[in-house]
Every structure is written in structure tokens, then in C-alpha cells.
C-alpha positions in Angstrom: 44.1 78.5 -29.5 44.1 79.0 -33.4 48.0 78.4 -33.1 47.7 75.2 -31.2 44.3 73.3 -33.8 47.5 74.9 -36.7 50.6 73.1 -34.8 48.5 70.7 -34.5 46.8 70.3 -38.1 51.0 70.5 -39.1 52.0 67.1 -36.9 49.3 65.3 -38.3 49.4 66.1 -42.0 53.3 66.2 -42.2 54.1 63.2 -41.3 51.0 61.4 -43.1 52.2 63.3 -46.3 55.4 62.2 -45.7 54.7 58.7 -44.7 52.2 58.5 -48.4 55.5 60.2 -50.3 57.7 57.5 -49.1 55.1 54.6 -49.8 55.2 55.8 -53.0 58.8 56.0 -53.7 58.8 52.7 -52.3 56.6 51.4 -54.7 57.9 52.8 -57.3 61.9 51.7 -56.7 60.0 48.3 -56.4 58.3 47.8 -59.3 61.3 49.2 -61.2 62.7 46.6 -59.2 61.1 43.7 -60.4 60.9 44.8 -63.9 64.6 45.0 -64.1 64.8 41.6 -63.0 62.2 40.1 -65.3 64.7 42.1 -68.1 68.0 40.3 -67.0 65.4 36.9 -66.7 64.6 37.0 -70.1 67.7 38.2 -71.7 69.7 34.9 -69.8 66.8 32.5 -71.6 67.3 34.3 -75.1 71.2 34.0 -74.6 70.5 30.3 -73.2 68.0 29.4 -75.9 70.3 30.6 -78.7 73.3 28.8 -77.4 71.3 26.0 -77.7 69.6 26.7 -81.4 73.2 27.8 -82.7 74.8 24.8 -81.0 72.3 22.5 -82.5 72.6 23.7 -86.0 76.6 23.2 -85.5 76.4 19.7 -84.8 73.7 19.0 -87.7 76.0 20.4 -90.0 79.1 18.4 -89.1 76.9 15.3 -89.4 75.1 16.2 -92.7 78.7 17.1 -94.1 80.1 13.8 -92.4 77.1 11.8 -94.1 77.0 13.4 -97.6 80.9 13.0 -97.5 80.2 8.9 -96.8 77.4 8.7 -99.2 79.9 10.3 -102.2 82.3 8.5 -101.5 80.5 5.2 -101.2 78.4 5.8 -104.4 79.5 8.3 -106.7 76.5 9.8 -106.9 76.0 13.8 -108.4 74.0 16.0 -109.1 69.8 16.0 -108.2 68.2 13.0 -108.2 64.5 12.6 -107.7 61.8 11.0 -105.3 61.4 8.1 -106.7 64.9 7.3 -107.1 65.4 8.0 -103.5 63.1 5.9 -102.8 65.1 3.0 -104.0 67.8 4.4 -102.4 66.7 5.4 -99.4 67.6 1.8 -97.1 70.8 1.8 -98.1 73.0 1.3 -95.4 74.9 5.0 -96.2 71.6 7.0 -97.4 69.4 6.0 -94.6 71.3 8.0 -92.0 71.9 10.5 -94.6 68.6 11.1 -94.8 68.5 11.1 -90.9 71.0 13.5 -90.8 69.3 16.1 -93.8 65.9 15.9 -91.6 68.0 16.7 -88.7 70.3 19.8 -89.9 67.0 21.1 -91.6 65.2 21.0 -88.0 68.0 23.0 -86.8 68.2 25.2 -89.5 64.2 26.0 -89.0 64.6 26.4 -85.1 67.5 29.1 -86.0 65.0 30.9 -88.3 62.8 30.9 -85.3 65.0 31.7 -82.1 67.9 33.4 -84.2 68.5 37.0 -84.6 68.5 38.2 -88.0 72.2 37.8 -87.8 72.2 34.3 -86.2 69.5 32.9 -89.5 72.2 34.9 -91.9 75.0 32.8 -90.5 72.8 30.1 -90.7 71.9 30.2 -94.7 75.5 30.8 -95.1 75.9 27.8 -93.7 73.6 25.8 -94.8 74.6 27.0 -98.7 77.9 25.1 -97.8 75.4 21.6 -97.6 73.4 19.7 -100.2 70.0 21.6 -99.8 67.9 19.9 -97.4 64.4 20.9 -97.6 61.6 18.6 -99.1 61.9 16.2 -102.2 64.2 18.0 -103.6 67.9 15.7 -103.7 70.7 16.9 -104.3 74.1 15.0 -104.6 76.8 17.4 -104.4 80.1 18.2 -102.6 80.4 20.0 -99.2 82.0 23.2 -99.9 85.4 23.9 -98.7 83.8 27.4 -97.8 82.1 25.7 -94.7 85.0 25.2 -92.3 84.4 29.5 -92.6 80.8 29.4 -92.3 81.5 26.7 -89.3 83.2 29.6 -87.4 81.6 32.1 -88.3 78.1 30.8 -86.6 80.6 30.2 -83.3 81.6 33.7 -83.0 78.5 34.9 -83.4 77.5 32.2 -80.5 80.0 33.7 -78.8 79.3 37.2 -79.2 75.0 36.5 -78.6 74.8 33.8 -76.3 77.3 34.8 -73.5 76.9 37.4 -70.7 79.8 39.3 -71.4 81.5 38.2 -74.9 85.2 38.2 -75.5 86.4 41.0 -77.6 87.5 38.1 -80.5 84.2 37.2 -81.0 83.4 39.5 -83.6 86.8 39.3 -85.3 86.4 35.1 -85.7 83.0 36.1 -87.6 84.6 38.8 -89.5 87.1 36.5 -90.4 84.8 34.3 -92.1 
């Protein structure tokens, strides 16, 4: 009788213990689970926001150079000027979307400082250094530097090689490059 309340002790606890075991293996790969795809979630919106950010500062920067260029050429201005004399100038039909333009590369330029990895906002001031600064009352009128056609490509390789799932292997040589 002793071997019989043991046998049966052994069907009851085995195949509870077993049963909890695999409940909490089960738990376990699921969780794991989940976490992995939260993971690949939020890598897709940092390579999706910085593709975005990177892209934005790209297109300022050919506008800010396209508007300086217009503004030089049209004026003949150099060199700093100050507030108040921007404020004479500023409704002129070439400054006014110059000034548009500054406001909207220096957005971009603050979003990348923001969303960018520290190799995305080092492109980024490379860039930027190409361009009149653009950041307060301070005017500058000055050249865009032949250096940014570089700087231009550099920031898309490294969009390339950040933003994308699986980069090609030339993104890092464009940004080398440059």
C-alpha cells in the first residue's frame, strides 16, 4: 500500500512540476519575446527619425547656400553686419527669404543636435561651418565654401550608413571621402 500512496504521490507531482517548468519557460521565451520586438521597434524609429533630421538638415543647407549665393550676388555685401542694419535690410526682396532660409537650416541644425548621434551633429557642424553662421543676431555676409559639396556627402553616407536597415558597404567610404 505504501508503494501505491508513492506511485501515486509520483503521477501527481511529476506532471504538476513539469506542467509549472514549462509555464515558466513559456513565460520566459515570451517576455524575451516581446522585449526583442520593442528593440527592433525602437531601433526602426531612431533609423526613421534620423533619416528624417539628416534629410532635413540637407535640404536647409542647399537652400541657405542657394539664398546667401542670391543675396551676394544681388548685393555685394561682406563681411558681419549688425542688427540694425538688417533691420533695414531685412524686406528686401533677396534677404527676406534669406532670412527664412538661416531660421530654417538653424532648426535643422538644432533637431540634429537633438536626434543625431554624436557622429551625425559632427557631420552636421562640418556642415554648417561651410554656411554663413546662422544662430541669433549675429550676420554674417560671406561666401559658401567650396568645402561643402564634401560636407554635403559626407552627412549622406552617414544617412546612409545610420538610417538604413542594412547599409551598403560604400556608405562609409562616401563619408571617408569627405
Amino acid at each position: 500500500m505504501a508503494s501505491q500512496k508513492n506511485a501515486l504521490g509520483l503521477q501527481t507531482w511529476v506532471p504538476l512540476v513539469t506542467g509549472l517548468v514549462g509555464v515558466l519557460i513559456g513565460g520566459a521565451i515570451s517576455i524575451l519575446t516581446v522585449e526583442r520586438q520593442i528593440q527592433v521597434s525602437q531601433e526602426a524609429e531612431q533609423r526613421q527619425l534620423r533619416a528624417e533630421t539628416y534629410l532635413a538638415l540637407i535640404d536647409a543647407a542647399d537652400d541657405y547656400a542657394n539664398r546667401t549665393d542670391e543675396v551676394l550676388d544681388t548685393h555685394k555685401l561682406r563681411g558681419p553686419i549688425t542688427a540694425e542694419e538688417m533691420d533695414l535690410l531685412k524686406f528686401e526682396p533677396h534677404v527676406s527669404p534669406w532670412l527664412d532660409s538661416r531660421n530654417t537650416f538653424q532648426d535643422a541644425l538644432n533637431r540634429v543636435s537633438i536626434y543625431g548621434s554624436a557622429d551625425g551633429w559632427e557631420a552636421a557642424l562640418d556642415l554648417a561651418g561651410t554656411l554663413p553662421y546662422s544662430q541669433g543676431d549675429n550676420y554674417e555676409w560671406v561666401e559658401v565654401s567650396p568645402e561643402m559639396g564634401d560636407r554635403y556627402r559626407s552627412l549622406l553616407g552617414l544617412v546612409c550608413a545610420e538610417a538604413t536597415v542594412t547599409p551598403r558597404d560604400d556608405c562609409t567610404q562616401d563619408r571617408d571621402a569627405g
